[in-house]
N, C-alpha and C positions, 0 to 999 in steps of 0.2 A: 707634399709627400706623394700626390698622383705622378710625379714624374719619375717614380722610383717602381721600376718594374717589381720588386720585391710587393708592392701592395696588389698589385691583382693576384695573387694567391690568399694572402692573406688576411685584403678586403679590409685594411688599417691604415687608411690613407689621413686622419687628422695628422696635423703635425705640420712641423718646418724645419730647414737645415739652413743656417747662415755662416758667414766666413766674411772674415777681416782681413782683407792683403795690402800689406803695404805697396804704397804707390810706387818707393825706390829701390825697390832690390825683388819684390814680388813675393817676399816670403807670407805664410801664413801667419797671421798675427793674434785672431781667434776666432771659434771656433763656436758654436752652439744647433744643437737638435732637442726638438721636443715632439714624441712620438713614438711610434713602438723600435724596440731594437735599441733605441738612443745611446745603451749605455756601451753597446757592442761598437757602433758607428767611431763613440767619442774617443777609443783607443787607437784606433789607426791615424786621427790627427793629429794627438801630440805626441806621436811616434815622428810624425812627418817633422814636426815644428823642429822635435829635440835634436831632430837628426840634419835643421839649417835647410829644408829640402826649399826650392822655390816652388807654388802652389802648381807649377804645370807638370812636373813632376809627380804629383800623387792626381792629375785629372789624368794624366795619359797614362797608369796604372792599369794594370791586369786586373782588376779584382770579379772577386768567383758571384757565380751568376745562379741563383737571383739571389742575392743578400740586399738587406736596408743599406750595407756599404756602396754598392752599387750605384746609390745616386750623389756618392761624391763627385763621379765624372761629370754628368749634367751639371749639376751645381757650379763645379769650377770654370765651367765651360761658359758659363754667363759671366766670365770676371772680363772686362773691357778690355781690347791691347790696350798694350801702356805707346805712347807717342814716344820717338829715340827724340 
């Protein structure tokens, strides 16, 4: 959670955010945080799921600055390219 700008205000950096993406289509598969905000974060992912989105899609996302959502981007941004 240090990588989520939202904790230096505040200062609630325990925690973690993980993500399941399938290797053949890229979709989000699941989803888990443990930490402050959590329950806020866990609603914009299976918005994404419901709505078939593939994960780069909600990494290249707008979202508002500074919320715990905020370190969806980094997050997703560590998922490997996929090899064609």
């Amino acid at each position: 959670m240090k990588a989520v700008l939202r904790t230096a205000a505040t200062d609630e950096t325990q925690g973690f955010m993980k993500v399941l993406v399938g290797r053949s289509d890229d979709r989000i598969l699941g989803f888990t945080m443990i930490g402050a905000e959590a329950g806020e974060v866990m609603t914009v992912v299976p918005t994404a799921m419901l709505a078939d989105l593939p994960y780069s899609r909600l990494r290249d996302a707008v979202i508002a600055h500074p919320t715990m959502a905020e370190g969806l981007g980094p997050l997703l941004s560590n998922v490997p390219a996929r090899s064609e």
